[in-house]
C-alpha atoms as a printed R data frame, in Angstrom:
    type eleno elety resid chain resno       x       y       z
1   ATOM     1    CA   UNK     A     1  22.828   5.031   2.231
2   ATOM     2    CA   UNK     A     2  25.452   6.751   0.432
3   ATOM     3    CA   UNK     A     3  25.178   8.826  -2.830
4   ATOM     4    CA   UNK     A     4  26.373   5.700  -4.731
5   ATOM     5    CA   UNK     A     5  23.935   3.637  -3.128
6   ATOM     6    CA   UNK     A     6  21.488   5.945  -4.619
7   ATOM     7    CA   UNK     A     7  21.208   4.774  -8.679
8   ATOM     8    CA   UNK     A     8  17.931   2.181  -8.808
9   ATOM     9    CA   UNK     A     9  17.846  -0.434 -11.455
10  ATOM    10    CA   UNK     A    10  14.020  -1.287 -11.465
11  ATOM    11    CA   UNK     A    11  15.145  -4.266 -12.982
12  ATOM    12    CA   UNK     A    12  17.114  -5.579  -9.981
13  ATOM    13    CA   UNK     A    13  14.563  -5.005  -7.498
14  ATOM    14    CA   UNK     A    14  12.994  -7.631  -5.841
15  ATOM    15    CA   UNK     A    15   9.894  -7.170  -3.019
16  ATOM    16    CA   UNK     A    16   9.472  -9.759  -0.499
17  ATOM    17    CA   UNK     A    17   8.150  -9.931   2.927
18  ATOM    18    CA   UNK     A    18  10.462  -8.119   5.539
19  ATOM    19    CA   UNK     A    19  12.882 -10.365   5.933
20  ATOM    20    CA   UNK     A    20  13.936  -8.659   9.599
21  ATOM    21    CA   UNK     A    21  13.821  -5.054  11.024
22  ATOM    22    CA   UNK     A    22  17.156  -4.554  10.412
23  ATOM    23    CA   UNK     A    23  15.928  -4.121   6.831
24  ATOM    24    CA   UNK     A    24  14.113  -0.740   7.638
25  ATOM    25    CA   UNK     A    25  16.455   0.532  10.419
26  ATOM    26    CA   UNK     A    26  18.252   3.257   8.215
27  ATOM    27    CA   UNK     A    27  14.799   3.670   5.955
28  ATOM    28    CA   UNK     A    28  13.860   7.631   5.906
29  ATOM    29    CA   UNK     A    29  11.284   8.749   3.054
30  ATOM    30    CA   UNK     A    30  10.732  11.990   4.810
31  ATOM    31    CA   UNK     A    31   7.777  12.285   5.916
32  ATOM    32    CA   UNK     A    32   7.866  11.978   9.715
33  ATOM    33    CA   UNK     A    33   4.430   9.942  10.418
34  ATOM    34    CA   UNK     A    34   5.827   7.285   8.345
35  ATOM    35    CA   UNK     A    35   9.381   7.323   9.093
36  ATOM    36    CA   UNK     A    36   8.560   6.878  12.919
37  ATOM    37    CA   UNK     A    37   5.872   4.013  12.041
38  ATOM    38    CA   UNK     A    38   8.393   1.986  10.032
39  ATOM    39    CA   UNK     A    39  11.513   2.887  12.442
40  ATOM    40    CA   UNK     A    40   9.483   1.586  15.839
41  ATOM    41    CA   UNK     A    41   6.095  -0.553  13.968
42  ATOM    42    CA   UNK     A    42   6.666  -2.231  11.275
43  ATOM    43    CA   UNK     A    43   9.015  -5.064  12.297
44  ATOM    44    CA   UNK     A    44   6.710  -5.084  15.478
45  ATOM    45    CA   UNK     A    45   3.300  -5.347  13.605
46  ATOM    46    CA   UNK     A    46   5.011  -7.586  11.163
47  ATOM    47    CA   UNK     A    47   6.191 -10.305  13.421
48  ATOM    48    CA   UNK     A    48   2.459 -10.140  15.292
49  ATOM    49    CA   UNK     A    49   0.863 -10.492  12.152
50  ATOM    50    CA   UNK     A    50  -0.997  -7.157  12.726
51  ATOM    51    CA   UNK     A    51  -0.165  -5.992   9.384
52  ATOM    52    CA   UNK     A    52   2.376  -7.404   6.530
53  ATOM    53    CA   UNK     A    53   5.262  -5.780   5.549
54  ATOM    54    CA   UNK     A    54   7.023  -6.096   1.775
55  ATOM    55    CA   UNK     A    55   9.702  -4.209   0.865
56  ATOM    56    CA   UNK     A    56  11.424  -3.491  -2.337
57  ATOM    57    CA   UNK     A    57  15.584  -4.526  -2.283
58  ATOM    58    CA   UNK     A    58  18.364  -4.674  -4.893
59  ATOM    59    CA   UNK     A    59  18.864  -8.397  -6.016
60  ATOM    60    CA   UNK     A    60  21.693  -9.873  -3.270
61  ATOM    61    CA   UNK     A    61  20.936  -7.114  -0.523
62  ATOM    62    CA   UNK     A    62  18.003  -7.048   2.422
63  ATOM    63    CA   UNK     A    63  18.598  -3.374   2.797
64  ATOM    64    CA   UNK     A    64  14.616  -1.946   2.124
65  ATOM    65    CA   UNK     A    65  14.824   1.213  -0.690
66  ATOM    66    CA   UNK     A    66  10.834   0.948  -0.135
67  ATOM    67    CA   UNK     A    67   7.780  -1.009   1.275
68  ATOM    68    CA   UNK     A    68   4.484  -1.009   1.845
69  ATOM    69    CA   UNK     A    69   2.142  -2.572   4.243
70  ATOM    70    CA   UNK     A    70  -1.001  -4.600   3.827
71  ATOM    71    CA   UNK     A    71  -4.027  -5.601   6.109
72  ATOM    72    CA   UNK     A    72  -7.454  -6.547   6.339
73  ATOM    73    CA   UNK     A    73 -10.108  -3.614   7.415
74  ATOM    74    CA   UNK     A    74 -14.076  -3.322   7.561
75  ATOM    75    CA   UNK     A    75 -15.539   0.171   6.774
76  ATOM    76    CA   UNK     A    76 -18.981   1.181   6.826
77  ATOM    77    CA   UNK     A    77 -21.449   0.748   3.837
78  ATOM    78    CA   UNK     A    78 -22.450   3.877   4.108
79  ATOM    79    CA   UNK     A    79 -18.788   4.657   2.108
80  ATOM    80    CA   UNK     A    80 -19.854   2.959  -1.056
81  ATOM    81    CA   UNK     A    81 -20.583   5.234  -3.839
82  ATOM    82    CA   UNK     A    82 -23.297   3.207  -5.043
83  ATOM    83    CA   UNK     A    83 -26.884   1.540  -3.574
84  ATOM    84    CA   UNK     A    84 -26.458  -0.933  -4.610
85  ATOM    85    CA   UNK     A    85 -23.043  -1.805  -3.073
86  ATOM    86    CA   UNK     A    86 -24.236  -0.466   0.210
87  ATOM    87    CA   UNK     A    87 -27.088  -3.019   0.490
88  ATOM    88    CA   UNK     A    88 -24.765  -5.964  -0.406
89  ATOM    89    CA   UNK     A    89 -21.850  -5.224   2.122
90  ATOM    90    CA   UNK     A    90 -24.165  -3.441   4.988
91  ATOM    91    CA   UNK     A    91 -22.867  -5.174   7.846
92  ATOM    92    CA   UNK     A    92 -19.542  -3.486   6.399
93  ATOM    93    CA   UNK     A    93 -17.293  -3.310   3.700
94  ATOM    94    CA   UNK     A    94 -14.210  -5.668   3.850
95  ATOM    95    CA   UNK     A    95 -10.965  -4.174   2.056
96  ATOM    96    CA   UNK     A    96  -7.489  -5.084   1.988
97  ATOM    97    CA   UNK     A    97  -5.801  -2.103   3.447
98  ATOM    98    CA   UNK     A    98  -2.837  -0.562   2.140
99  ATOM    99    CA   UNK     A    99  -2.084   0.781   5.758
100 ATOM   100    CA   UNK     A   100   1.487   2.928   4.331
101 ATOM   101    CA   UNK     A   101   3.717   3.189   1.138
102 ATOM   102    CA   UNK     A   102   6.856   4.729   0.719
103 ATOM   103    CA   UNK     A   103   9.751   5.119  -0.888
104 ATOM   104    CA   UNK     A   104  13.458   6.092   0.713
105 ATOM   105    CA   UNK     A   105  14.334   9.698  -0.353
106 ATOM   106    CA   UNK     A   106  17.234   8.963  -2.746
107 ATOM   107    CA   UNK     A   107  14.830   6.901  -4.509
108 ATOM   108    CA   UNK     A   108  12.035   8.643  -5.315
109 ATOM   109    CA   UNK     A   109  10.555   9.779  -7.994
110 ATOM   110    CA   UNK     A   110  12.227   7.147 -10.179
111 ATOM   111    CA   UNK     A   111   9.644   4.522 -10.605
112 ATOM   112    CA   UNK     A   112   9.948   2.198  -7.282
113 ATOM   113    CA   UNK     A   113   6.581   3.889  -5.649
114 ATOM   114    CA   UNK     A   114   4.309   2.490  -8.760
115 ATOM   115    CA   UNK     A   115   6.149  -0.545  -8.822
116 ATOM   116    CA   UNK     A   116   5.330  -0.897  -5.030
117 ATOM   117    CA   UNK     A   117   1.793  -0.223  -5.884
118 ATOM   118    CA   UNK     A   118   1.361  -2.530  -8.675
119 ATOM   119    CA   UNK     A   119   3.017  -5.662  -6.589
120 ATOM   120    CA   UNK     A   120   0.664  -4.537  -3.373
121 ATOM   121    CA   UNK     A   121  -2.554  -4.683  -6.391
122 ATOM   122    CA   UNK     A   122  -0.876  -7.788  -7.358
123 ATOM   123    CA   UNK     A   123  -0.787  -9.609  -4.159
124 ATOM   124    CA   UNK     A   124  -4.860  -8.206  -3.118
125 ATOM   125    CA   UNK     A   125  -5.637  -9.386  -6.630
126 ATOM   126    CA   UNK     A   126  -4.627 -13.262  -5.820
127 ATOM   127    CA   UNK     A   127  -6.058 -13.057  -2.434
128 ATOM   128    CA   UNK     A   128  -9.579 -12.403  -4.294
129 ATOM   129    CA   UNK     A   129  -9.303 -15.647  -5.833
130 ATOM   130    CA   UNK     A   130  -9.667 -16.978  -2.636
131 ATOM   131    CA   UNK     A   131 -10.956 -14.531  -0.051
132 ATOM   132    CA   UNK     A   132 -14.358 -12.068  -1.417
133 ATOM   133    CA   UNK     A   133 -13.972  -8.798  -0.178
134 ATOM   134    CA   UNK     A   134 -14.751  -5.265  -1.789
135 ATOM   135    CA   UNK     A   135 -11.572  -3.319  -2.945
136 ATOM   136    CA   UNK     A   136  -8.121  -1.964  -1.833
137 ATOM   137    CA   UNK     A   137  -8.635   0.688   0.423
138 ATOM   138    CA   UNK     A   138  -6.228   3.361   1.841
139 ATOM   139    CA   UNK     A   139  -6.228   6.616   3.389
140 ATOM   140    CA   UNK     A   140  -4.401   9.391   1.379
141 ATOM   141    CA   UNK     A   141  -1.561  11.455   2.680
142 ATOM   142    CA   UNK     A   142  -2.163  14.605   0.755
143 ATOM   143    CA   UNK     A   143  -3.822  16.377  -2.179
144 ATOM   144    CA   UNK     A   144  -0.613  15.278  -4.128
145 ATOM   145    CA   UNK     A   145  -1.081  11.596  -3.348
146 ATOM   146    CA   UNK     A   146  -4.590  11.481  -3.153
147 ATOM   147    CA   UNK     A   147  -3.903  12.718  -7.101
148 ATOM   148    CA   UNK     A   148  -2.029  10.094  -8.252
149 ATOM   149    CA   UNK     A   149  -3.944   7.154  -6.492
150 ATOM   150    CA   UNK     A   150  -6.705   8.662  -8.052
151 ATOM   151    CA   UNK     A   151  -4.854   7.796 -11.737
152 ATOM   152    CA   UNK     A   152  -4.869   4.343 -10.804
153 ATOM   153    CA   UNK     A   153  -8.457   4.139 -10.186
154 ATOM   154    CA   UNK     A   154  -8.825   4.809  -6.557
155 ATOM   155    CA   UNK     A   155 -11.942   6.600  -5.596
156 ATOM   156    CA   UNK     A   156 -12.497   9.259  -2.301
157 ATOM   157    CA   UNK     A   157 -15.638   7.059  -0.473
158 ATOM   158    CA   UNK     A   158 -18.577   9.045  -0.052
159 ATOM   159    CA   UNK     A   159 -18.644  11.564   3.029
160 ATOM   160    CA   UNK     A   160 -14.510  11.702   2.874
161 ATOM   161    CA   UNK     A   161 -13.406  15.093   3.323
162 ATOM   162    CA   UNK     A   162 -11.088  14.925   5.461
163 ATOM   163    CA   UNK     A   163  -7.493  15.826   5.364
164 ATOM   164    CA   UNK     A   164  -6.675  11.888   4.870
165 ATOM   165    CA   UNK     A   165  -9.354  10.708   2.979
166 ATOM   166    CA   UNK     A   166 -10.392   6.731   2.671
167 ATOM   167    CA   UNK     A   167  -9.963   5.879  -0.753
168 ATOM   168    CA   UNK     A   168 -10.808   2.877  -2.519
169 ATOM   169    CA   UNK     A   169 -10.239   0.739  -5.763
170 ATOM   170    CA   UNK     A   170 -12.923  -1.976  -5.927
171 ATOM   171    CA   UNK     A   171 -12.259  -5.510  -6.953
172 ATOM   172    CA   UNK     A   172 -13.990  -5.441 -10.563
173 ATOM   173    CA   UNK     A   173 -11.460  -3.123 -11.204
174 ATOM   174    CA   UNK     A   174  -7.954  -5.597  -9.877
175 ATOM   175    CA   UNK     A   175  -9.935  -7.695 -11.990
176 ATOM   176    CA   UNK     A   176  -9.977  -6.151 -15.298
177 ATOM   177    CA   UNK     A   177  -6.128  -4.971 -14.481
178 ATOM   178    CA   UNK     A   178  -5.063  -8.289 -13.988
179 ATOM   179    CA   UNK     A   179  -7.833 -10.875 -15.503
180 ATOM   180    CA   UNK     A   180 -10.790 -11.872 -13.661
């Protein structure tokens, strides 16, 4: 990507499902974890329906300025913050899992990340019209991100202190962000 290639027009971005891997060849965010995953995974996990793949593209072009991925996951009740909660999902919690985001590095910090987010909240929103399952889950990268999911309602689950916590944003809230 060149320096032109650089200015993002929120308005011209479209996410759809990864339309090939040659979409995320050339995709670096800068963080090395994630740049190897989408570089040798993605495509991979992708195709064997391990894990789906959307990326964010200018209108007219496959060429991925970000993406995130999106499974299903169990985690243990134990997680939930409250008693309830644990009773009703003790044979485990089901979440959609938001397994990575990211954003190429001459995009960031320009908007695409929580537009990424809000299409990924999007999509597990109409999948709880038709599949019940607890929340979004993830597992935070840093203090930084683990910050700013935090904003959007995200919550560390009980005995998370690791350096990658499991965070999750239960359904009731999707719900009240975009109608029950």
């Amino acid at each position: 990507m060149t320096a032109a290639d650089s200015s993002l027009d929120l308005d011209r971005i479209k996410i759809s499902p990864l339309p090939s891997k040659h979409s995320i060849n050339k995709f670096r965010c800068g963080e090395s974890d994630i740049d190897y995953w989408v570089g040798n995974k993605a495509a991979k996990w992708h195709t064997q329906n391990r894990s789906k793949v959307f990326i964010a593209h200018d209108e007219g072009s496959q060429t991925a300025r970000g993406f995130y991925s999106l499974s299903f996951s169990t985690e243990e009740g134990s997680k939930l913050a409250s008693h309830q909660d644990r009773s009703i999902w003790s044979s485990g919690v089901p979440l959609i899992y938001l397994g990575y985001l990211a954003v190429q590095r001459s995009c960031q910090r320009e908007g695409l990340g929580t537009l990424l987010l809000m299409n990924c909240l999007q999509r597990a929103h109409e999948v709880s019209r038709h599949v019940a399952f607890y929340g979004v889950g993830l597992r935070s990268l840093n203090e930084k991100t683990t910050q700013l999911y935090q904003k959007y309602g995200f919550g560390i689950a009980n005995g998370e202190d690791s350096k990658h916590p499991l965070m999750i944003l239960p359904i009731w809230t999707l719900n009240d962000l975009f109608g029950g």
